[in-house]
C-alpha positions as CSV (number, residue, x, y, z in Angstrom):
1,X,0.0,0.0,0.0
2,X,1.5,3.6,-1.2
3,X,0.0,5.7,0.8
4,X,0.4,9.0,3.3
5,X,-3.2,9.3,3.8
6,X,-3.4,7.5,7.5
7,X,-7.3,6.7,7.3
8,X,-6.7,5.1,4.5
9,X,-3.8,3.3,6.0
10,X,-5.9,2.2,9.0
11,X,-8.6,0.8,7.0
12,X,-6.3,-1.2,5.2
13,X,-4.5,-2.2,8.0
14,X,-7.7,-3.5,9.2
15,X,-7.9,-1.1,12.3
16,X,-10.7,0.9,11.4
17,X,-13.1,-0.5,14.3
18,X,-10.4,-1.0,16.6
19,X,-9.6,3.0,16.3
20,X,-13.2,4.1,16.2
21,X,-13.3,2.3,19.7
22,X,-10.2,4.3,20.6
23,X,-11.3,7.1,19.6
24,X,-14.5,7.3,21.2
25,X,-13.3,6.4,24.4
26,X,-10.3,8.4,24.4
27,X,-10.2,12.1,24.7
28,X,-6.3,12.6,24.4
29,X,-6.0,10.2,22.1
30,X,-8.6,11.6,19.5
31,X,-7.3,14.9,20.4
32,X,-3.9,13.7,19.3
33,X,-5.1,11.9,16.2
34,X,-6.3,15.7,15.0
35,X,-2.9,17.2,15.0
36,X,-1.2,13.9,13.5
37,X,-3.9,13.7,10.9
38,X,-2.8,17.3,9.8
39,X,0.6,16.3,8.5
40,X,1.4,15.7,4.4
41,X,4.4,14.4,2.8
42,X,4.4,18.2,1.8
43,X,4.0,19.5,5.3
44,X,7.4,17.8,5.5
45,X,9.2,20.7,3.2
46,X,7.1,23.4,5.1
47,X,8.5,25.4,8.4
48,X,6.7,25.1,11.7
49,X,6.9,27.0,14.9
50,X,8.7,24.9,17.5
51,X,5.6,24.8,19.3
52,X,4.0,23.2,16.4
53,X,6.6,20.6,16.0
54,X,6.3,19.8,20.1
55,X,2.9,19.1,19.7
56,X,3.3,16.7,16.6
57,X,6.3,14.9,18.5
58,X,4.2,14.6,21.6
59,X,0.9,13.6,19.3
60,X,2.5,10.7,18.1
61,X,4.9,9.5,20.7
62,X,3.4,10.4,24.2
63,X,4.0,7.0,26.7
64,X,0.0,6.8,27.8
65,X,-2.4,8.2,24.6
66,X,0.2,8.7,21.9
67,X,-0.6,7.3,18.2
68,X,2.7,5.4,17.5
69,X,1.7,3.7,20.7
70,X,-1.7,3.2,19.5
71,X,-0.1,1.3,16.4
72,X,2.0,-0.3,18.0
73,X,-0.5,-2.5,20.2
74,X,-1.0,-4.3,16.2
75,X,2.3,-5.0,15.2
């Protein structure tokens, strides 16, 4: 699969109910998944405010609610 878009990605990963679930019972999470959802592959040639990159770091890797930890639970 060649994709960035990551809904797509999760359906095809076959984690669309399992993050619905998530993200109905998880208010950092979901709040999370908005700022990672944000990024491109173009927002990657783009400048951001260091408090915008903080917030993407912490988005996907925070210990408790992050979304790389999310994922990971399926690997």
């Amino acid at each position: 699969m060649y994709s960035h878009d990551l809904n797509e990605l999760i359906k095809q990963a076959g984690l669309a109910t399992a993050f619905r679930t998530e993200f109905a019972s998880n208010n950092q999470f979901a709040g999370y998944w908005g700022t990672v959802k944000e990024w491109s592959e173009q927002k990657r040639y783009e400048r951001c405010s260091q408090k915008e990159a903080s917030e993407l770091v912490m988005a996907i890797t925070d210990i408790s609610n992050g979304v790389l930890v999310w994922i990971q639970q399926y690997w």
